[in-house]
N, C-alpha and C positions, 0 to 999 in steps of 0.2 A: 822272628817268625815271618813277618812282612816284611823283612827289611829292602826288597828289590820291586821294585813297581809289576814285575811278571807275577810274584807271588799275591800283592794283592788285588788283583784284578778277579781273578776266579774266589775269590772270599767273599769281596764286594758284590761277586753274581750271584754268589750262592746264596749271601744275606737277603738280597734283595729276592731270590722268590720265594725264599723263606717265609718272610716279610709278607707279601704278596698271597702264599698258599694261607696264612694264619688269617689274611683279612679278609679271603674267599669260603672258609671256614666260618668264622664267623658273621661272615651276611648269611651265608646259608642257612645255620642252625637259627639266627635270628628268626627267621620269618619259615622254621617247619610245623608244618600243623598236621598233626598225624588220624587217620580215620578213628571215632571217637568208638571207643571202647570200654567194658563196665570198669578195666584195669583202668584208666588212663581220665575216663568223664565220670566217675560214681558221684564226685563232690557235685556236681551240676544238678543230680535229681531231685526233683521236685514240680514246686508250683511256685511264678514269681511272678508279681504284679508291679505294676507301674501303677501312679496314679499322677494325678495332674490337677492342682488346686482341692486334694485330698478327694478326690473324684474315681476312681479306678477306670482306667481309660486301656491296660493291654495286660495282657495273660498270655506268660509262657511256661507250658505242661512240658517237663523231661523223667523219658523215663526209656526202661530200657526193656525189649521183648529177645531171651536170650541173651546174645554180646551186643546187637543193634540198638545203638539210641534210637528212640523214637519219641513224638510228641507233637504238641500242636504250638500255635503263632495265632492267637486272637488279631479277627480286624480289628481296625482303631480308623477311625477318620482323624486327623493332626492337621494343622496347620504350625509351620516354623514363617520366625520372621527373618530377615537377612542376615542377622547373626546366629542362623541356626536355632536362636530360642523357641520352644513350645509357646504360641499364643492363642491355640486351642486344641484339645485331644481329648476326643470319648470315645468310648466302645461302642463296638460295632459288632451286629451278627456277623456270626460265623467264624471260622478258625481255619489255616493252613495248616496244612499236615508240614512235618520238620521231614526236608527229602534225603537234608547230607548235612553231616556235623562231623568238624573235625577239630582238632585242640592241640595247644599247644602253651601246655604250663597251666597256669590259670584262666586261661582266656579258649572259650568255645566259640568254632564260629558257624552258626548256625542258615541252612541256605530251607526256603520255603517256596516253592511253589503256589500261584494262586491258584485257586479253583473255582475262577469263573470262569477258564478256558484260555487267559492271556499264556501266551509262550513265557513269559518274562519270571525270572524267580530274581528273589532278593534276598539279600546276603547282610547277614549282622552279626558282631560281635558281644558274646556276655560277657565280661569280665571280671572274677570275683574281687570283693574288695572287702569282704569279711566272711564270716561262713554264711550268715545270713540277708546280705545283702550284696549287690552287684550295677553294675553299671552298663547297658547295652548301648551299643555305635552300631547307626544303618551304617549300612556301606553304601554309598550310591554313587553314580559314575560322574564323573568331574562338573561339568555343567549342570548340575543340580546342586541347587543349595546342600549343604549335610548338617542334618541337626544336629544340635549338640548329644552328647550321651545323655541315656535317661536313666535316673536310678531305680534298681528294679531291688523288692522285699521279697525273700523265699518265704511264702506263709506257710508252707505244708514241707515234712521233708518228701513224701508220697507226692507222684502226677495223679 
C-alpha cells in the first residue's frame, strides 16, 4: 500500500490532521460550559454552606424560576495567606444575586454581580464531589493570590 514514497506522503498528511482535528476536539469539549438549565443544573439546587473553623462564614442559594437558575452568593469578609489558605472568613451582610451560570458535567460556574454599585462581577466554580457535598474555586484574575477551594455542605435540597 505505501510502498513508493508518492503514496506515503498524502497518508502521512492526512494522519497528521486527523491527529490534529481529534486534539482540536478535544480542547474544545474540555472546557464547554453550557447556559445552566433545570435539564443540565437540577443536581446543583439547593442551599450550601461553607464554614471556616466550624464557623459558617458563605451561603450559596440555587434555585430555579422556570428553566433560569437563579440564587444568591452570601458576602463573606476572607482573608487567604500566600498559599491561598483561609486564615480568616466570616459572614457578612447581605448577598449577590447569581447573574450567569453555566455547567459543564459536574462543575457549575457561577458569575455574581456586587451590589454596592462596583462594575466588577466574579466568577466561581462549584464542583460536586458527592451529592451532598462540593468544593467552590474563586476565579480571580492572575495577579491576585487564588484561594484554595473551599468545601461547601448542601444543608437543604430547597433554596
Amino acid at each position: 500500500m505505501f510502498s513508493s514514497a508518492a503514496n506515503r506522503r498524502p497518508a502521512i498528511a492526512g494522519l497528521c490532521c486527523l491527529m490534529f482535528l481529534i486534539f482540536l476536539c478535544d480542547l474544545a469539549s474540555a472546557q464547554q460550559f453550557a447556559p445552566a438549565t433545570t435539564a443540565n443544573a437540577k443536581q446543583f439546587i439547593g442551599v450550601w454552606k461553607a464554614d471556616f473553623h466550624g464557623n459558617p462564614f458563605l451561603t450559596v442559594r440555587i434555585g430555579f424560576e422556570g428553566n433560569k437558575l437563579v440564587g444568591t452568593f452570601s458576602h463573606a469578609d476572607i482573608q487567604v495567606n500566600e498559599a491561598g489558605e483561609l486564615t480568616k472568613a466570616e459572614a457578612s451582610d447581605g448577598a449577590s444575586p447569581i447573574t450567569d451560570a453555566r455547567v459543564n458535567g459536574d462543575i457549575l460556574r457561577i458569575t455574581i454581580k456586587s451590589t454596592d454599585g462596583a462594575e466588577e462581577s466574579l466568577e466561581s466554580e462549584l464542583r460536586l464531589v458527592a451529592d451532598n457535598e462540593a468544593s467552590l474555586r474563586m476565579l480571580v484574575p492572575p495577579d491576585v493570590p487564588a484561594p484554595k477551594p473551599w468545601r461547601l455542605e448542601r444543608v437543604t435540597g430547597k433554596p
